[in-house]
N, CA, C and O atoms as a DFTB+ gen file, in Angstrom:
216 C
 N C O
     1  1       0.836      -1.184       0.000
     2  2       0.000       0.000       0.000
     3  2       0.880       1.247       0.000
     4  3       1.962       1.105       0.570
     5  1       0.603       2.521      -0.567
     6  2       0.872       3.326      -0.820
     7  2       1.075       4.359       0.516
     8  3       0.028       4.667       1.086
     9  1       2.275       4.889       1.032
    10  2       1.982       6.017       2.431
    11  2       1.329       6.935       1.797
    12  3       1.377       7.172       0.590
    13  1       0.512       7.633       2.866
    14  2       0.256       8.817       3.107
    15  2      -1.350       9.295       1.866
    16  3      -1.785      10.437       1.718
    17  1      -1.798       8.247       1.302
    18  2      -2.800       8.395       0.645
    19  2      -4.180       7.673       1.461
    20  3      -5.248       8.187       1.128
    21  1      -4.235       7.031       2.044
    22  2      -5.237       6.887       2.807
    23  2      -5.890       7.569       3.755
    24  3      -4.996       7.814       4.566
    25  1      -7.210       8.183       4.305
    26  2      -7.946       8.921       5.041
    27  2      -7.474       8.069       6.353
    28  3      -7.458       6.838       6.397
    29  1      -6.965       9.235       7.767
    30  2      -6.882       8.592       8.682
    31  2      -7.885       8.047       9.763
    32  3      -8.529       8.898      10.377
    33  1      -8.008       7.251       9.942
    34  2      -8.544       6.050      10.814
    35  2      -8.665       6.312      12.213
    36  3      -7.607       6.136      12.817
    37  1      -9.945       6.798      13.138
    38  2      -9.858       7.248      14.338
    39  2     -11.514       7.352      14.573
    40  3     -12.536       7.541      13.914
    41  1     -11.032       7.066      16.159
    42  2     -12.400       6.863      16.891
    43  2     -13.187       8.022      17.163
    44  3     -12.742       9.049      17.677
    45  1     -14.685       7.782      16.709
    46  2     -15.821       8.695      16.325
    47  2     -16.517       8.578      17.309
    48  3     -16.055       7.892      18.221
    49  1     -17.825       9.176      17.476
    50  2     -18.928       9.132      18.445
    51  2     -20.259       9.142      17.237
    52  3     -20.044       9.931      16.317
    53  1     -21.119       8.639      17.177
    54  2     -22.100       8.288      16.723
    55  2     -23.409       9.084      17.895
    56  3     -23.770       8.422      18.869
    57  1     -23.746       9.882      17.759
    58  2     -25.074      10.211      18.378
    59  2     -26.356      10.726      17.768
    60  3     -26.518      11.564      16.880
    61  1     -27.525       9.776      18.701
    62  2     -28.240       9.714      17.933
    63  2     -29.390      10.933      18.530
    64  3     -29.038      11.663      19.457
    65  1     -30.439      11.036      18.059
    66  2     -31.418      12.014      18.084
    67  2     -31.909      11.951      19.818
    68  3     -31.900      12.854      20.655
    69  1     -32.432      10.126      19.974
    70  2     -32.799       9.482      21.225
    71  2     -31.767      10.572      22.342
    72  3     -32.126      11.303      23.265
    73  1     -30.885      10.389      21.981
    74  2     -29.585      10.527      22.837
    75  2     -28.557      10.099      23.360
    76  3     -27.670      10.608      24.044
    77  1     -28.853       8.662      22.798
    78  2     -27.847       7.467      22.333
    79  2     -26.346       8.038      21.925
    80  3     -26.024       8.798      21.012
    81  1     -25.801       7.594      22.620
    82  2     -24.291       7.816      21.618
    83  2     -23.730       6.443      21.706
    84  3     -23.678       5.761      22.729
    85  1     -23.319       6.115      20.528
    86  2     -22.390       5.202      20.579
    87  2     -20.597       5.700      19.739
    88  3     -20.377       6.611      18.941
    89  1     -19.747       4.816      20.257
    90  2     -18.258       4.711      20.039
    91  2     -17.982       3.673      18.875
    92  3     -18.497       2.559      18.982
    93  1     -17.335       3.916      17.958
    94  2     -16.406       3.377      16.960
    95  2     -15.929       4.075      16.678
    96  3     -15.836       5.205      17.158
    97  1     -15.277       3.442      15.435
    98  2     -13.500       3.776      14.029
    99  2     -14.920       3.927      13.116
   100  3     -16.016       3.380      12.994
   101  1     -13.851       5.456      12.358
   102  2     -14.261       5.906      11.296
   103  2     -13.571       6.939      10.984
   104  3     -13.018       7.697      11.781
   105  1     -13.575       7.043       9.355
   106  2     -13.046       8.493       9.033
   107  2     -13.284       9.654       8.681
   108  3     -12.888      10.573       7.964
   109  1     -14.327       9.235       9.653
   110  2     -15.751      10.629       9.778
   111  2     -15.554      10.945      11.175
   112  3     -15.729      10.089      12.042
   113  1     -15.180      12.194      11.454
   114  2     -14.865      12.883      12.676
   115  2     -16.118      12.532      13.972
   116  3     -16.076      11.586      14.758
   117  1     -17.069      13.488      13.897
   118  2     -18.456      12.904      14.464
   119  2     -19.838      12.322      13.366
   120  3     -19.862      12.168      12.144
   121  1     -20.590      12.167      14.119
   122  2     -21.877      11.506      13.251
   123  2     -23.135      11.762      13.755
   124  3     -23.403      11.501      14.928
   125  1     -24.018      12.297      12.915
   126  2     -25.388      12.356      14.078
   127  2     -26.911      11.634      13.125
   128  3     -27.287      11.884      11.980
   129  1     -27.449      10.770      14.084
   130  2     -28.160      10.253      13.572
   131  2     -29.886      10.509      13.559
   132  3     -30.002      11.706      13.820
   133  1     -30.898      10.077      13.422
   134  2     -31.857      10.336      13.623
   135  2     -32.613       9.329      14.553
   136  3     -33.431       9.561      15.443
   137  1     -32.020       7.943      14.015
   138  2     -32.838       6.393      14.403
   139  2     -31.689       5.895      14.542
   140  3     -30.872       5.895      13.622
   141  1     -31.377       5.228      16.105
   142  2     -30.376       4.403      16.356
   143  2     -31.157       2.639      16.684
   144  3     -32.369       2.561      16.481
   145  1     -30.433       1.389      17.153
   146  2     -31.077       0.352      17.677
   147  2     -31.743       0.938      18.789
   148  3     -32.858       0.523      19.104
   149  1     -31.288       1.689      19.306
   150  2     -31.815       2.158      21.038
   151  2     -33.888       2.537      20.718
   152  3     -34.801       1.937      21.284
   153  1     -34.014       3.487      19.844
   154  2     -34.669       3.854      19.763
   155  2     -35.835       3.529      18.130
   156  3     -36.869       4.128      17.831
   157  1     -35.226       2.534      17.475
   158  2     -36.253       2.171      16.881
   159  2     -37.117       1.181      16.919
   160  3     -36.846       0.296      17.731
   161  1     -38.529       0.992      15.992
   162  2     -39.606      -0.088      16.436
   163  2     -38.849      -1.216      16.192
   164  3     -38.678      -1.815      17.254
   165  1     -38.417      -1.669      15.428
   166  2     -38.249      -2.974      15.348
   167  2     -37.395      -3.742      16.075
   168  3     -37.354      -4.964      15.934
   169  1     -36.401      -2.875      17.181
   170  2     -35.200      -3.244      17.979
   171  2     -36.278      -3.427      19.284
   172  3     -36.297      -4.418      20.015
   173  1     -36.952      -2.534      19.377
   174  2     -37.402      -1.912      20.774
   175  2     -38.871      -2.593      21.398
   176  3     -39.340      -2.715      22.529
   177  1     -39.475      -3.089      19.526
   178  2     -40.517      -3.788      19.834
   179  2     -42.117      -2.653      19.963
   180  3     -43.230      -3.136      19.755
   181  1     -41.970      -1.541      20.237
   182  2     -42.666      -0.196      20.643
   183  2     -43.052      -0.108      19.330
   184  3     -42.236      -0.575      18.534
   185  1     -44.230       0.432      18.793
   186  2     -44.729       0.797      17.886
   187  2     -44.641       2.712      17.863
   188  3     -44.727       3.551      18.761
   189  1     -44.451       2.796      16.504
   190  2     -44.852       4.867      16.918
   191  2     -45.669       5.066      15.939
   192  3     -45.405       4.600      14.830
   193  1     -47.050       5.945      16.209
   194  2     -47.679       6.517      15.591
   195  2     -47.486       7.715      14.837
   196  3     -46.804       8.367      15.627
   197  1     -47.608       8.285      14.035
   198  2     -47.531       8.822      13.165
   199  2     -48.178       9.554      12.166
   200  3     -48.141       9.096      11.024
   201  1     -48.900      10.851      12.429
   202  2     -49.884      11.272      12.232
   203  2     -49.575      12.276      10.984
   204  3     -49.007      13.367      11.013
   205  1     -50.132      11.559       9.871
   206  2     -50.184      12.021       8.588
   207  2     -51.201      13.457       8.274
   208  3     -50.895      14.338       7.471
   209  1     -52.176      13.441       8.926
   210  2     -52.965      14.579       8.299
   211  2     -52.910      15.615       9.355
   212  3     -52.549      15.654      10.531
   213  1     -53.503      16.601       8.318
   214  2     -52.707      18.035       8.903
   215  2     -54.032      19.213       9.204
   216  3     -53.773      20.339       9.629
């Protein structure tokens, strides 16, 4: 592999809307999410309503 051409490699924070944060590697500084496992239906089992008309 080639030096000095690759994006460097370092630990991120992932946070989510909930307020979830989670820790990994990435070469994306921070991250912010909307829907993490913490807080969606299908992890959580919770249904959300969702009210279409206005």
């Amino acid at each position: 592999m080639k030096d000095k051409i690759h994006p460097k490699y370092e630990m991120t924070k992932i946070a989510c809307a909930c307020g979830n944060v989670i820790e990994t590697r990435s070469t994306v500084k921070d991250i912010k999410v909307e829907i993490c496992s913490a807080c969606h239906p299908f992890f959580t089992g919770k249904q959300k309503l969702v009210d279409t008309a206005g």
